[in-house]
N, C-alpha and C positions, 0 to 999 in steps of 0.2 A: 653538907659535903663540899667543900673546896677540891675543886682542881687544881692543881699546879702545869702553870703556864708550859714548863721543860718537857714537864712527862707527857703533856697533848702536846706538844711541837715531837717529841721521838715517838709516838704513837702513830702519828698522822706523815712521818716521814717511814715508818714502816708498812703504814696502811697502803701509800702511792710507790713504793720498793717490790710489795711481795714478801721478804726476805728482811730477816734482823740483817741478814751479811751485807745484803744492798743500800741497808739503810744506815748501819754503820759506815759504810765509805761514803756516803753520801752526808752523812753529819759528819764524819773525822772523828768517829770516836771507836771505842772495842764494840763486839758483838754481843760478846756480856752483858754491857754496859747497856745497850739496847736493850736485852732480854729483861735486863734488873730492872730498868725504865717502865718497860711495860709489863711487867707483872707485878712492880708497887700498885702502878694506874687501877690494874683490874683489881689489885687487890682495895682501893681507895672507891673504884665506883661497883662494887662487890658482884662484880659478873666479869664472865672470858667476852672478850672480845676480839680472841681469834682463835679460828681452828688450826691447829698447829699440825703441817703433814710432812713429809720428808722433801715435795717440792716447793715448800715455802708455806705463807699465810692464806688465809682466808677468813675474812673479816664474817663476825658471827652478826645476827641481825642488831643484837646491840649495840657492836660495835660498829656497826653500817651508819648507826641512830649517830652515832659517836663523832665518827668520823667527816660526814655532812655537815656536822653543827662545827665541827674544831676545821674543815676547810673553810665555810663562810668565816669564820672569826677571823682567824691568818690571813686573806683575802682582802679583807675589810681594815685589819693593820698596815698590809702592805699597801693599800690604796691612801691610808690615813699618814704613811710615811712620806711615800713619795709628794702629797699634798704639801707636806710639812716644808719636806726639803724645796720646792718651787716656793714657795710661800718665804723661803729664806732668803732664797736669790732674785725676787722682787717683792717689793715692796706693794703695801695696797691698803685700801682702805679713804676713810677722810681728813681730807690735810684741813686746815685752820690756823688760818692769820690773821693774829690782831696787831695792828698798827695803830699808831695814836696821828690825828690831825697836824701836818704841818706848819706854820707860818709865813 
């Protein structure tokens, strides 16, 4: 079973919202779009992973399992990015020069 990366980044921005609505404004996309996001998901990891009520989500215990493991991963990109990006704007590592004997 593959996950795809979209549908646990809209999964995990509905899980921390509450709400498709909230998570929709919070990605810049429809609410729809969030709902169709994550009902491929559950339909890809073959369980609900929310209780759906009229004041929003409630994440079900799989989708607890779900959402733990898809915060560490994000967490851990975002720690891996900003590395990246310092790592751009200095330089590091071992320098090496060879020079030949003068006269």
């Amino acid at each position: 079973m593959a996950l795809d990366w979209d549908k646990l980044r809209v999964f995990h921005a509905a899980a921390e919202a509450g709400s498709f609505t909230h998570a929709a404004e919070t990605l810049h996309l429809s609410q729809s779009a969030i709902s169709r996001q994550v009902s491929a998901l559950e339909h890809d990891v073959g369980v609900p992973l929310f209780n759906r009520h009229a004041r929003g989500l409630v994440l079900t215990e799989q989708g607890e399992m779900l959402f733990r493991t898809a915060h560490d991963v994000l967490m851990k990109l975002e720690t891996i990015k900003s590395r990246l990006t310092e790592a751009k704007d200095r330089p590091s590592g071992v320098l090496r020069v060879t020079t030949t004997v003068g006269l």
